[in-house]
C-alpha positions as CSV (number, residue, x, y, z in Angstrom):
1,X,0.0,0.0,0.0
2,X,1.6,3.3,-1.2
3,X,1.9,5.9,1.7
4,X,1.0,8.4,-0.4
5,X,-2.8,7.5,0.4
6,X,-2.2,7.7,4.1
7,X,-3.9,10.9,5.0
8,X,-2.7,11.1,8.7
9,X,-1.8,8.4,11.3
10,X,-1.3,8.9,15.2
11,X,-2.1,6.8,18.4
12,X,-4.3,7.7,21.1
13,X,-3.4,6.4,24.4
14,X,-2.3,3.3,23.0
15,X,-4.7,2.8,20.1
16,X,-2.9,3.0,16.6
17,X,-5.0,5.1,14.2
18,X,-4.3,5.7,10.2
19,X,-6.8,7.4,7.9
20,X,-7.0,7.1,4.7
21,X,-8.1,9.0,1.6
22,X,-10.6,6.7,0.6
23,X,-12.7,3.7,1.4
24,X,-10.8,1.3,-0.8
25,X,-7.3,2.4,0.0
26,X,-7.9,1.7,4.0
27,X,-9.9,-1.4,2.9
28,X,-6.5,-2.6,1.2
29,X,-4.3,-1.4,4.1
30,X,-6.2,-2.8,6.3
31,X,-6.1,-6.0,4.8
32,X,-2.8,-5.8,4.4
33,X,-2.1,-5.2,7.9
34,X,-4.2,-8.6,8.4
35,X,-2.8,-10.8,6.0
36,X,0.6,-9.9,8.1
37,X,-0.6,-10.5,11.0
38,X,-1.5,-14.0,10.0
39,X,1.7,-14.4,8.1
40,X,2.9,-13.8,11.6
41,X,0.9,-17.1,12.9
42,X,1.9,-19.5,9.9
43,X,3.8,-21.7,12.4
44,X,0.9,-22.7,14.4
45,X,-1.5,-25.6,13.9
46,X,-4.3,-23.0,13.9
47,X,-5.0,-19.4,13.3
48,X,-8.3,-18.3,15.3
49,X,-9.5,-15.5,13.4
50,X,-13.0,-13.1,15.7
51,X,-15.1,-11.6,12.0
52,X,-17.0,-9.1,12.1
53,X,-19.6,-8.9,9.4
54,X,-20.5,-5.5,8.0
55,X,-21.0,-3.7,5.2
56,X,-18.0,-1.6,6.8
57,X,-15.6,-4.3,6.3
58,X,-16.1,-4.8,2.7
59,X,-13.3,-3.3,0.9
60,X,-11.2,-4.9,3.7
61,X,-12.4,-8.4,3.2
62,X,-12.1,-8.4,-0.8
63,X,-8.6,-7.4,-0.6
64,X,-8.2,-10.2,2.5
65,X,-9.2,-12.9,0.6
66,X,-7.1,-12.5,-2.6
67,X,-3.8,-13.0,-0.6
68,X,-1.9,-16.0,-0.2
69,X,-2.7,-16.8,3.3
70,X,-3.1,-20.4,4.8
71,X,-6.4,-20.5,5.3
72,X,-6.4,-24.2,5.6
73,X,-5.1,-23.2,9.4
74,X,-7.6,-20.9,9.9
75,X,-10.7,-21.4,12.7
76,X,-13.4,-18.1,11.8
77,X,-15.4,-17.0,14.5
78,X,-18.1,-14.8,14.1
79,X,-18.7,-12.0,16.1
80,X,-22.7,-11.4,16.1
81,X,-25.3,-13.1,14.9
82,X,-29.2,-12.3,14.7
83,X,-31.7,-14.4,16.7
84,X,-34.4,-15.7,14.8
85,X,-33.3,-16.1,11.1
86,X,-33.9,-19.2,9.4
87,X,-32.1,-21.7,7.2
88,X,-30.4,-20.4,4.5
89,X,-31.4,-16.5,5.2
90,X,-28.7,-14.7,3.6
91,X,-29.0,-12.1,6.1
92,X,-27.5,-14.6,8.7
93,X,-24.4,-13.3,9.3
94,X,-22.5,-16.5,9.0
95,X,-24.1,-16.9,5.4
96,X,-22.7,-13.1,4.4
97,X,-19.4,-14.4,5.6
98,X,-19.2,-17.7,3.6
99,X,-21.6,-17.0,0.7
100,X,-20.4,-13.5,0.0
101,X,-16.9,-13.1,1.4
102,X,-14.5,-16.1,1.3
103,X,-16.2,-18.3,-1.2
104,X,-13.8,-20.7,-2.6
105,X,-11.6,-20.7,0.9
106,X,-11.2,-24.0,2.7
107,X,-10.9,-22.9,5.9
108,X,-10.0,-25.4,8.8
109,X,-13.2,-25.0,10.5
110,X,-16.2,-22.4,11.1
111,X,-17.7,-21.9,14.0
112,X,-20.6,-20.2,13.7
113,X,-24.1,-19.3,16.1
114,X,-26.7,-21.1,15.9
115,X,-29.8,-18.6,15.3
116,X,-32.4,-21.4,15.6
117,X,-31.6,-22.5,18.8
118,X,-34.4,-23.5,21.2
119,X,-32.1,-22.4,24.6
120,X,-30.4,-19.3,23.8
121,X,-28.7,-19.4,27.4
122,X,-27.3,-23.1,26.4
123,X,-26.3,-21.8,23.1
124,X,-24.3,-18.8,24.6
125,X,-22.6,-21.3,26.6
126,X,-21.7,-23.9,23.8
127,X,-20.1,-20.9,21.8
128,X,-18.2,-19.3,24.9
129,X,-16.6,-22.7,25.6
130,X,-15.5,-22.6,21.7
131,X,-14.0,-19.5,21.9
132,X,-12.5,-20.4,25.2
133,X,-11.2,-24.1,24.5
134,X,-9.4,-22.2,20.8
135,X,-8.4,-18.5,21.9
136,X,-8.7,-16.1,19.9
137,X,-5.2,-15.1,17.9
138,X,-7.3,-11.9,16.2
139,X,-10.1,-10.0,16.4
140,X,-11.2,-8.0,13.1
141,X,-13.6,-5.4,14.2
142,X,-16.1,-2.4,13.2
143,X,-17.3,0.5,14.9
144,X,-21.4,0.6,14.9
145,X,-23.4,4.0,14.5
146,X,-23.7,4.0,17.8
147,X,-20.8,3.2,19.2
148,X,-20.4,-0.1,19.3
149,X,-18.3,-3.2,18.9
150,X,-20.0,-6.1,17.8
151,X,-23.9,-5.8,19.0
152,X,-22.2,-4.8,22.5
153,X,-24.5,-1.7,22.6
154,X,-24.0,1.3,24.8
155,X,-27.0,0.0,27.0
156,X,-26.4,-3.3,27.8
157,X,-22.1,-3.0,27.2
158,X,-19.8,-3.8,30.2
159,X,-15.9,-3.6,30.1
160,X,-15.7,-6.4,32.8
161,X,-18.7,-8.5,31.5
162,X,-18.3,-11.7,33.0
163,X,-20.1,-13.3,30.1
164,X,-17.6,-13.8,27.0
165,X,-21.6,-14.4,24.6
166,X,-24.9,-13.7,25.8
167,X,-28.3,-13.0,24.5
168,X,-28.4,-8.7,23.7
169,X,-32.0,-6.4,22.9
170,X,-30.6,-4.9,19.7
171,X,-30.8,-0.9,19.8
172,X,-32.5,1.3,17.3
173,X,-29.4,3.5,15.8
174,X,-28.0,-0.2,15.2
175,X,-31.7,-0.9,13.4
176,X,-31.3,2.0,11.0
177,X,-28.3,1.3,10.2
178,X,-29.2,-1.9,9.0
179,X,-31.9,-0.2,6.8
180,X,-30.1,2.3,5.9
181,X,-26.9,-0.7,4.4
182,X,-29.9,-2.2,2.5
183,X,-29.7,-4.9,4.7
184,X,-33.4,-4.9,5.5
185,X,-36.5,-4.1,3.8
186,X,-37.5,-1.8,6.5
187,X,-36.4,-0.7,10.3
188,X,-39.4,-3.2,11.2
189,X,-37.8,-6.2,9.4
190,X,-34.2,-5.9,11.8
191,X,-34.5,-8.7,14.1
192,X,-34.7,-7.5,17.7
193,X,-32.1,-9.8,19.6
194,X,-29.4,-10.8,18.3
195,X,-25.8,-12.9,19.7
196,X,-23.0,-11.5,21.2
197,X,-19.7,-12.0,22.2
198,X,-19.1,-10.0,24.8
199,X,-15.6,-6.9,25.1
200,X,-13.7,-8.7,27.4
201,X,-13.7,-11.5,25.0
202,X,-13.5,-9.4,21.7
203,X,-10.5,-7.7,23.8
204,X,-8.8,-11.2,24.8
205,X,-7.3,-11.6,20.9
206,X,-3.1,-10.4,21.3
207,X,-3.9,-8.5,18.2
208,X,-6.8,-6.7,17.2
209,X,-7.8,-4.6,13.7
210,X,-10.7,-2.0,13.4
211,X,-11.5,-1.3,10.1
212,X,-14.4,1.8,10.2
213,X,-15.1,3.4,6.7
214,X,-18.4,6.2,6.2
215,X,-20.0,9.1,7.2
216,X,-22.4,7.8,9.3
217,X,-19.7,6.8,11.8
218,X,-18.1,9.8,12.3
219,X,-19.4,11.1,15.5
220,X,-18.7,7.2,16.8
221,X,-15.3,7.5,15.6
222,X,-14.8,10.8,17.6
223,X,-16.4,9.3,20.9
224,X,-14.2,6.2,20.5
225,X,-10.7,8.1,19.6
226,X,-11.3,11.5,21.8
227,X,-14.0,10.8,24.3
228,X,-13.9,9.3,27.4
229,X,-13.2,5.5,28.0
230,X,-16.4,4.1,28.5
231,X,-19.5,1.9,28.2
232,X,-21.3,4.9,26.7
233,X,-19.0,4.3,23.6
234,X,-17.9,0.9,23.8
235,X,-15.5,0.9,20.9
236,X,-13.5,3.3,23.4
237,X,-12.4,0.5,25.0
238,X,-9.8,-0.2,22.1
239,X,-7.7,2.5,23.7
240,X,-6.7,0.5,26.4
241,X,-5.3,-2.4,24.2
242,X,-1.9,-3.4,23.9
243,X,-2.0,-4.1,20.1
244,X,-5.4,-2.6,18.3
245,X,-4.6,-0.6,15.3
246,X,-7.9,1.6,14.3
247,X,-8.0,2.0,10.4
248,X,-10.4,4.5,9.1
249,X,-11.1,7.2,6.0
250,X,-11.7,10.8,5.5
251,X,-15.1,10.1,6.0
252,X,-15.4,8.0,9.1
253,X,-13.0,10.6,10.2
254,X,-14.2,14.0,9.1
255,X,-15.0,15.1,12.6
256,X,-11.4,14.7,13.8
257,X,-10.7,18.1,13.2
């Protein structure tokens, strides 16, 4: 990635922050900076890799997945996932990641929420021992409208949650912007609960990469980078890891200053 599209870079307690002079030119850093970090990991049996799956992370993910990575080590891990979707729903999250992104990848395994389940409680469980028995080596993050890092709202977020997945009331800024990505045929149509895994757990990966493109997201942006650290912005909570690097363009940025 040429450095002459690197608008400005700087780090903010100890979050790592470069912004970029458009979407596609931080999508392709941003990648980049993935694809090393799994280079990094080649020597293990497995590469545990924490997806988010947004519109956000589009450029980032079709620049990811034309590198020559071994993705047969690779264990993905979603993030989120919406409660209530059936079979074969495309909005599933889990379908978006393997029927959009990361077609023709064999990965080692996927392990993904199960949005049908008839005990969400059990189901939080069986995917918080997953994450738990693998670790996570990355965590490849968004910033929502509202703040927030994977459906970890600002109402119901805790830095010291002692539940790593758990069962969260989905906000309405987080609604519209689904709408508003043409995710959903209307605000009505979001799905109201959705699966979580929780900040201590997005936190736990050594490593972690925010990639946060669009207008919409620039007052989020700003409360993350220059407010306080804090549940009413959970994506603050980046600030106090030792190895997040924040990746963002002149939109998502704008209010910077």
């Amino acid at each position: 990635m040429s450095q002459n599209h690197l608008v400005k870079e700087f780090i903010r307690d100890k979050l790592k922050i470069r912004i970029y002079d458009s979407e596609q030119t931080m999508g392709q850093a941003s990648a980049e900076c993935v694809a090393s970090a799994i280079l990094d990991l080649r020597e293990k049996n497995e590469i545990n890799l924490l997806l988010s799956t947004a519109r956000s992370q589009e450029a980032m993910f079709h620049t990811l997945e034309k590198q020559d990575l071994p993705w047969e080590k690779i264990n993905l891990f979603q993030v989120d996932e919406y409660i209530g979707l059936p079979e074969g729903d495309e909005r599933r999250l889990s379908q978006q990641l393997l029927g959009y992104f990361f077609r023709d990848k064999k990965f080692k395994n996927t392990f993904f929420m199960d949005p049908l389940a008839q005990d969400t409680d059990i189901e939080c469980q069986r995917y918080e021992a997953l994450i738990k028995k693998h670790g996570i080596d990355i965590s490849l993050l968004g910033i929502g409208d509202n703040g927030h890092l994977a459906f970890n709202e600002p109402h119901i977020a805790d830095f010291n949650d002692p539940e790593w997945v758990k069962k969260v009331e989905i906000d309405q800024i987080s609604k519209n912007q689904l709408f508003q990505h043409k995710n959903y045929a209307s605000v009505a149509d979001v799905p109201n609960f959705a699966y979580t895994v929780s900040l201590p757990a997005l936190m736990s990966a050594p490593r972690i990469i925010c990639t946060v493109p669009f207008k919409t997201k620039a007052a989020a942006c700003k409360n993350a980078v220059f407010g306080e650290i804090s549940e009413k912005c959970p994506a603050s909570i980046m600030r106090l890891h030792a190895d997040a690097a924040l990746f963002m363009d002149t939109e998502s940025a704008s209010l910077f200053g």
